[in-house]
BALUMBA-634076 format. One line per 8 residues: number of its first residue (from 1); their letters; for each residue z, x, y of C-alpha. Coordinates in steps of 0.1 Angstrom, whole numbers, plus 5000, padded with zeros to 4 digits. Example, Ala and Ser with C-alpha at 12.3 -4.5 7.8 and 13.67 -1.06 7.14 Angstrom:
2
1 = as = 5078/5123/4955 ~ 5071/5137/4989
! end
This chain:
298
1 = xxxxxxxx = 5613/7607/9598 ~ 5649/7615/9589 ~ 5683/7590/9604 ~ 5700/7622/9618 ~ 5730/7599/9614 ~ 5751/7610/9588 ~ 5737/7592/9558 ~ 5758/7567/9544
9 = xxxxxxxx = 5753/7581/9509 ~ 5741/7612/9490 ~ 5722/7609/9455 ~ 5738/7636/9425 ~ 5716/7658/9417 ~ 5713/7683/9386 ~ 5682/7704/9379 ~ 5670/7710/9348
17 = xxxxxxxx = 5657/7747/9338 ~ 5667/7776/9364 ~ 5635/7799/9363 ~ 5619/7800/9394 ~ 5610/7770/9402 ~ 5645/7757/9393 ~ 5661/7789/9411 ~ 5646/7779/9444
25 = xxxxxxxx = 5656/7738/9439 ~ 5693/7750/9437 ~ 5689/7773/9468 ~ 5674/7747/9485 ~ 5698/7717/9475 ~ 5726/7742/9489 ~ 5714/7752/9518 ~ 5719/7728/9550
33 = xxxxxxxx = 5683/7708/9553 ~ 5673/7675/9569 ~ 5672/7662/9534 ~ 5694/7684/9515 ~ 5722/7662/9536 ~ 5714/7633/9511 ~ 5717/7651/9481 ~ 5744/7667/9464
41 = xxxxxxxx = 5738/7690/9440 ~ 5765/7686/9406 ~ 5752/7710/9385 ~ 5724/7730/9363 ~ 5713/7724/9326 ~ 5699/7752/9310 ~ 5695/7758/9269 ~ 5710/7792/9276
49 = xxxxxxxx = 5748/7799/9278 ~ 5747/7805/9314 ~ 5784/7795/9327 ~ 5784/7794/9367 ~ 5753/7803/9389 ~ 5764/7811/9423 ~ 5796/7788/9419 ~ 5770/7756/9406
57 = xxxxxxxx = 5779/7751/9373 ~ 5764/7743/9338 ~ 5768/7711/9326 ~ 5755/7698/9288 ~ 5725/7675/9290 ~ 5749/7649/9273 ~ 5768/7650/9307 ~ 5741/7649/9324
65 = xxxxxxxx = 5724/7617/9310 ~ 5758/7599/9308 ~ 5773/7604/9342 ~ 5770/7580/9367 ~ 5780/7609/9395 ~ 5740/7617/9386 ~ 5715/7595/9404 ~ 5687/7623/9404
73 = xxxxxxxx = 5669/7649/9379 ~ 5651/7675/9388 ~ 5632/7690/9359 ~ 5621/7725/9365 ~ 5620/7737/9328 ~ 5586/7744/9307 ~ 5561/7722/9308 ~ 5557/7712/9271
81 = xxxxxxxx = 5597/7700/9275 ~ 5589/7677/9306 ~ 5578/7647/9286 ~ 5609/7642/9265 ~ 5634/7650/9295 ~ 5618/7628/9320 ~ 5616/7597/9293 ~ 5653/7605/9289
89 = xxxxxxxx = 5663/7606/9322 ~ 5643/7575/9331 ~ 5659/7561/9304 ~ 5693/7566/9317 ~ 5687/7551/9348 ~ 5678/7584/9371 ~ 5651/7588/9397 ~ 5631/7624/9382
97 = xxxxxxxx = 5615/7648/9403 ~ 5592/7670/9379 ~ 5575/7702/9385 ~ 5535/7697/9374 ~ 5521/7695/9349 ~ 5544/7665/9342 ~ 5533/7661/9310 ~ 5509/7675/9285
105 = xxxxxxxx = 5491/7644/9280 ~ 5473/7618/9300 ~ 5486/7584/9276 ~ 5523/7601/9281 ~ 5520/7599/9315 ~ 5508/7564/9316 ~ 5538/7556/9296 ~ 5564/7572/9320
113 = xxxxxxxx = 5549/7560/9348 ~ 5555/7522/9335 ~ 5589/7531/9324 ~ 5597/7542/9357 ~ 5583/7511/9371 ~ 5602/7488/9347 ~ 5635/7509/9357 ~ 5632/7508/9393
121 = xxxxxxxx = 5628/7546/9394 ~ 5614/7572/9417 ~ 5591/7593/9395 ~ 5577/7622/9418 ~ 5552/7652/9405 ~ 5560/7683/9427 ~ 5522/7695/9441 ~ 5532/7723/9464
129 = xxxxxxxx = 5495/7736/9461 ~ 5489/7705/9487 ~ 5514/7716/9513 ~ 5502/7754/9516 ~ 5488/7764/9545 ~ 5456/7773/9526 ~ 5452/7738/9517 ~ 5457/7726/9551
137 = xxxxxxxx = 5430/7750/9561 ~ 5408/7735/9538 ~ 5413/7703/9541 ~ 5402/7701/9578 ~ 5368/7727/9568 ~ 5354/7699/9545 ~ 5363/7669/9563 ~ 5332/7646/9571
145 = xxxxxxxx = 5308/7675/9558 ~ 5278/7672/9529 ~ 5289/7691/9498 ~ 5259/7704/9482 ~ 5282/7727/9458 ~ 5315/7743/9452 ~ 5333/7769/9428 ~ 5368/7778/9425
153 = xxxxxxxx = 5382/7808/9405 ~ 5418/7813/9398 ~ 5427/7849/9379 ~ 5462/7852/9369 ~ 5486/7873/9341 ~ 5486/7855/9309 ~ 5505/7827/9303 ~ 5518/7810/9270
161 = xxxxxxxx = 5497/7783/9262 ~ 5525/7769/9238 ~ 5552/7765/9268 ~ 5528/7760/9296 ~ 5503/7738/9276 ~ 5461/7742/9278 ~ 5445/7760/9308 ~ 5432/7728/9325
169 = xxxxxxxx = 5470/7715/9324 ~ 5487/7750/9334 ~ 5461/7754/9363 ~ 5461/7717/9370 ~ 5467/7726/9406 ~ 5434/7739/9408 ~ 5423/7706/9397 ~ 5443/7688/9416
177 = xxxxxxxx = 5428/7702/9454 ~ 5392/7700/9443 ~ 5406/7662/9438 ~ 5422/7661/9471 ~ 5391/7675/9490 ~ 5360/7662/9473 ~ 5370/7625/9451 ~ 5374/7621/9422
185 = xxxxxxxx = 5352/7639/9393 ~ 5336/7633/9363 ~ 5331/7664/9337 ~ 5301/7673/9321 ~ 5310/7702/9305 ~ 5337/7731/9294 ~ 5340/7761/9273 ~ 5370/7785/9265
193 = xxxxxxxx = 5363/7819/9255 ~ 5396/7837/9241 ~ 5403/7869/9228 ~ 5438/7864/9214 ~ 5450/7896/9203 ~ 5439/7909/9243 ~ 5463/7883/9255 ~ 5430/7870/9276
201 = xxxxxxxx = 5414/7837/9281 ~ 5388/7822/9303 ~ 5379/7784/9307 ~ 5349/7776/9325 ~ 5345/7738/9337 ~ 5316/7720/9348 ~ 5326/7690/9371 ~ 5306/7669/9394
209 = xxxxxxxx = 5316/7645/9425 ~ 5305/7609/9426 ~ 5279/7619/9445 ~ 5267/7643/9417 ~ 5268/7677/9432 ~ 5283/7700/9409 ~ 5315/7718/9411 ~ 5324/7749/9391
217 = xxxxxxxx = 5363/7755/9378 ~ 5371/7789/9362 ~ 5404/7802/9355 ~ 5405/7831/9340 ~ 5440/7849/9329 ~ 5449/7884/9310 ~ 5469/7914/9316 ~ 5462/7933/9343
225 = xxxxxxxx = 5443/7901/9363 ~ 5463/7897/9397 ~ 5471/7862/9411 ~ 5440/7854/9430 ~ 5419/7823/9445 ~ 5380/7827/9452 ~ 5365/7798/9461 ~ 5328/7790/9477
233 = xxxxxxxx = 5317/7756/9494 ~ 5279/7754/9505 ~ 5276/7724/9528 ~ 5248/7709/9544 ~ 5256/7724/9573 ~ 5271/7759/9562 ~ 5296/7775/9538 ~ 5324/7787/9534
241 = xxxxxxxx = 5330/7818/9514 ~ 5368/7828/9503 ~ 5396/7820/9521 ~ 5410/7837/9557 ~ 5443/7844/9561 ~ 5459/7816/9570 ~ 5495/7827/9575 ~ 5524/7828/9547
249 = xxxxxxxx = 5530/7795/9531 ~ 5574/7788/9543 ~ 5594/7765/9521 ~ 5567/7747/9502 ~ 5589/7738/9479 ~ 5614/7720/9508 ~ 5590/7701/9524 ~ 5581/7686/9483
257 = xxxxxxxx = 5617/7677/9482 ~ 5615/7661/9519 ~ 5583/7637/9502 ~ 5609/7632/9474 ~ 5637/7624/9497 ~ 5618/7600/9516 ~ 5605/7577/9484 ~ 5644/7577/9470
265 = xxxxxxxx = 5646/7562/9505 ~ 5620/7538/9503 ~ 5597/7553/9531 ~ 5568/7552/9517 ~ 5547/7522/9516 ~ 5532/7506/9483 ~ 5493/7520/9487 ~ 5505/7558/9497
273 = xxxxxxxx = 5524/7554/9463 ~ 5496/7539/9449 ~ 5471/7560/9457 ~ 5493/7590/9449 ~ 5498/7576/9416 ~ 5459/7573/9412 ~ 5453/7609/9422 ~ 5481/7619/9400
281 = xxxxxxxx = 5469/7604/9369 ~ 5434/7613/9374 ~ 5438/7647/9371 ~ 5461/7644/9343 ~ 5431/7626/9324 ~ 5407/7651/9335 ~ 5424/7681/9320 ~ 5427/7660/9286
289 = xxxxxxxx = 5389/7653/9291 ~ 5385/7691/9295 ~ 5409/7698/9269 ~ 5394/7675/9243 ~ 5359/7691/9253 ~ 5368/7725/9247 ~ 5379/7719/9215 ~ 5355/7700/9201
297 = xx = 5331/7728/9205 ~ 5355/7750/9185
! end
């Protein structure tokens, strides 16, 4: 996979946003990896004052945008923000690695996607829920079998719809391995209950495969709710109930910027891309489908 040879060049790098997501990026880009060696991290933009972090320092966005030393963005910030710094970025010539959701719309992400085209541009959606080892597991359960029906729950804290975006965008993970394991899915229905002043929500969607057996999404998130995944698969030939313990899930967020390494290097053909792409977007229009669905009932 990797030219263990020295390579000949190393893309600038500057993340955008240093929560978590954008904490572990920088350790990452620092520490010596197979494809860290072709990237070289300049700095961090951040809308806080934040001066040096671990001797990578703050640069302005201006800076950022106008220096040629940067080849790369990674944007790690909320992900109502993701939209307008991508389209920047893009704009200014850099490849953009974004964390998911990258945007809050289906039609936005149409648009960046062409822009990034029109630029030449590597425009990569970080899915670490596909390189778990969970997934994996999952992934090799459901191959050649008969779904007959599925649900998957998610419960989590709360989370902000205004800087996160609607429950079918924030948990479009979820979305995004019922996707990757059963085809692509059409909705037929959703509802959001929400008690506001309880900090709780619960979205329950009603999807369906192309071979029209149904598939149940909830995500339900308040205080007090701990991060959990309980999902059931009834087959033709069994079902699985709940997950085992598959092992701890190492450096998820490496092997995503290995993936990203290897497209800035032109590794990966024209129909992985494409069908990426497809997958990509089709969930993207899905959660506006759910979104749209929701509140029209309101």
């Amino acid at each position: 996979m990797w030219n263990l040879n020295k390579p000949e060049r190393k893309f600038g790098v500057v993340v955008v946003g240093v929560g978590r997501a954008g904490s572990v990026r920088i350790r990452d880009l620092r520490n010596p990896h197979a494809s860290s060696a072709f990237l070289n991290l300049i700095g961090f933009v951040s809308r806080r004052e934040l001066g040096n972090i671990d001797e990578v320092q703050q640069i302005s966005l201006e800076n950022a945008l106008s220096s040629p030393e940067v080849e790369v963005a990674y944007i790690c910030s909320e992900s109502s923000s993701h939209e307008d710094y991508i389209r920047q970025f893009l704009n200014a010539g850099k490849h953009v690695l974004v964390e998911y959701p990258m945007t809050l719309s289906w039609e936005a992400a149409q648009d960046l996607w062409k822009l990034a085209e029109q630029k030449g541009k590597v425009l990569h959606e970080e899915h670490v829920e596909l390189l778990m080892e969970e997934f994996a597991f999952l992934k090799k359960e459901v191959v050649g079998k008969d779904l007959l029906k599925g649900s998957l729950l998610f419960t989590a804290g709360p989370l902000e719809e205004e800087r996160f975006g609607f429950p079918a965008f924030s948990g479009i993970s979820r979305l995004t391995w019922l996707v990757s394991l059963f085809g692509e899915l059409s909705l037929i229905s959703a509802t959001l209950e929400e008690r506001k002043e309880d900090q709780h929500m619960k979205m329950t969607v009603c999807l369906e495969t192309e071979n029209k057996r149904p598939l149940t999404w909830i995500e339900e998130k308040g205080p007090g709710l701990k991060r959990n995944r309980h999902l059931s698969f009834h087959f033709k030939s069994g079902s699985l109930e709940n997950m085992p313990n598959v092992g701890v899930n190492k450096n998820i967020f490496l092997k995503d910027q290995n993936i990203f390494v290897q497209k800035l290097l032109g590794q990966f053909s024209e129909k992985e891309l494409a069908a990426e792409k497809k997958r990509i977007l089709h969930c993207l229009w899905l959660a506006e489908e759910i979104q749209k669905y929701c509140y029209s009932k309101k």
